[in-house]
N, C-alpha and C positions, 0 to 999 in steps of 0.2 A: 274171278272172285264174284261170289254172288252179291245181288248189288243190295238184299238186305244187311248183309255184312259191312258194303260198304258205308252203310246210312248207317248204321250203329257206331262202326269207328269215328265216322265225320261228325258224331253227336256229342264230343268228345273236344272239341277244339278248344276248351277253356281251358284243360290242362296243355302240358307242356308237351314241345318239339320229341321231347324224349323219351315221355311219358308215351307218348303217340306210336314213337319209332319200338318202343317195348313191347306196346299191344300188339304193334301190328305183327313182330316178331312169336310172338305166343300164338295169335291164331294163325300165322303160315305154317309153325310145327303141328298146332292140332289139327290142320286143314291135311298136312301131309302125313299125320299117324294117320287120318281117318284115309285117306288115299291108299296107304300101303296095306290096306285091309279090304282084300277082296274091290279097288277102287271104289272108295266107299266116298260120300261125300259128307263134308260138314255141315251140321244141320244145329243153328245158333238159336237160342231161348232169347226172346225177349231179356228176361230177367240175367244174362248169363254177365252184362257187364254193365258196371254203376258209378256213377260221377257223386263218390263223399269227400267232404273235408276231416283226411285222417290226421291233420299236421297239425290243427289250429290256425294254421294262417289265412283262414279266409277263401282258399283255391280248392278246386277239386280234387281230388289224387283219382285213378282210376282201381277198380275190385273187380275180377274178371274172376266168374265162380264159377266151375266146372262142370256144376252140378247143372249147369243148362246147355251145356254141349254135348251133341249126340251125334253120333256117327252113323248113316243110312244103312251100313250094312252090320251093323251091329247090333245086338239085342239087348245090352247093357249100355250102361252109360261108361267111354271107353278110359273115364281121370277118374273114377270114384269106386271104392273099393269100401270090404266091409266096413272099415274105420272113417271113412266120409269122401269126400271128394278137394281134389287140390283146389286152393284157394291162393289166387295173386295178388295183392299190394303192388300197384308201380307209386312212388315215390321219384319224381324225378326223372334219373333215369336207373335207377334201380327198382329189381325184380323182389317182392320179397315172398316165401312163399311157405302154405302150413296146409295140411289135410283137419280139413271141416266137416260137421253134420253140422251148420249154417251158420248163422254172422250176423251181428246187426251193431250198429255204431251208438252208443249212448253219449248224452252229455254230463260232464262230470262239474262242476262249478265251470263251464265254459273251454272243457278241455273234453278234444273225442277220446273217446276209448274204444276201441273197435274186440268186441266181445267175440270168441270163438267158440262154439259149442267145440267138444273134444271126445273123442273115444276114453272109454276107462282106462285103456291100457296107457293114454298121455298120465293119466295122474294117480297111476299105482295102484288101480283097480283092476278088477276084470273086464274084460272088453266089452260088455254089458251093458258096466257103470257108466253116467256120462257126468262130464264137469264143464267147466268153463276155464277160458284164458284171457284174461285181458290185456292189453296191451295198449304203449300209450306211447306216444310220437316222443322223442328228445329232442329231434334238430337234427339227428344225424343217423336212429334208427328206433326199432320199435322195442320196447322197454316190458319188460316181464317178469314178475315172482319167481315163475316155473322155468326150471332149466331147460335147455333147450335141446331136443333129442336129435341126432342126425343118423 
């Protein structure tokens, strides 16, 4: 493992055992998609994973966003596609997970809401259009107006 990877994950130690055992599960898969392509190696952004409080309680939860993961023998970015790039939530020790064109977490009277930019085609438009999703912790998962597409 290259050892700026591992200073990124050990930067992380305020959330959970779980949280932890997630991430590290997410980039061993993108370490080995980029592997099985031409042995390509995984080549990590700065920006690519971020210690917010998505819950309100005060902790970190970790956002591991796609869009900074790049693969050396690849010329595209190998999670992100016309409609954005996947984007992770570890809660816990749950994975939660949504295709972004970017993110940012606002305060709402003291409660986060973690804002999705969204392709048109999530909200009935043309792929063009772009909207938002917000979403907003229960205690048990992330809560949304917009149905959820699978």
């Amino acid at each position: 493992m290259r050892p700026f990877l591992i200073a990124l994950i050990l930067t992380f130690s305020a959330s959970s055992a779980h949280a932890q055992s997630a991430l590290d599960a997410l980039m061993a898969e993108a370490a080995a998609d980029c592997a099985s392509f031409e042995n390509g190696e995984l080549l990590v952004g700065e920006e690519s994973t971020n210690s917010v409080d998505l819950t309100g309680d005060g902790v970190p939860e970790v956002i591991l966003d796609a869009e900074f993961l790049r693969c050396s023998t690849m010329a595209m970015a190998p999670y992100c596609g016309s409609g954005g790039c996947a984007l992770y939530a570890i809660v816990d020790e749950e994975v939660f997970e949504w295709q972004s064109l970017g993110w940012r977490v606002i305060d709402w009277d003291g409660e986060p809401i973690l804002l999705i930019g969204r392709d048109g085609g999530w909200c009935g438009v043309s792929s063009a259009g772009y909207c938002f999703e917000a979403l907003n912790w229960n205690g048990e998962t992330f809560l949304t107006v917009m149905p959820r597409v699978e």
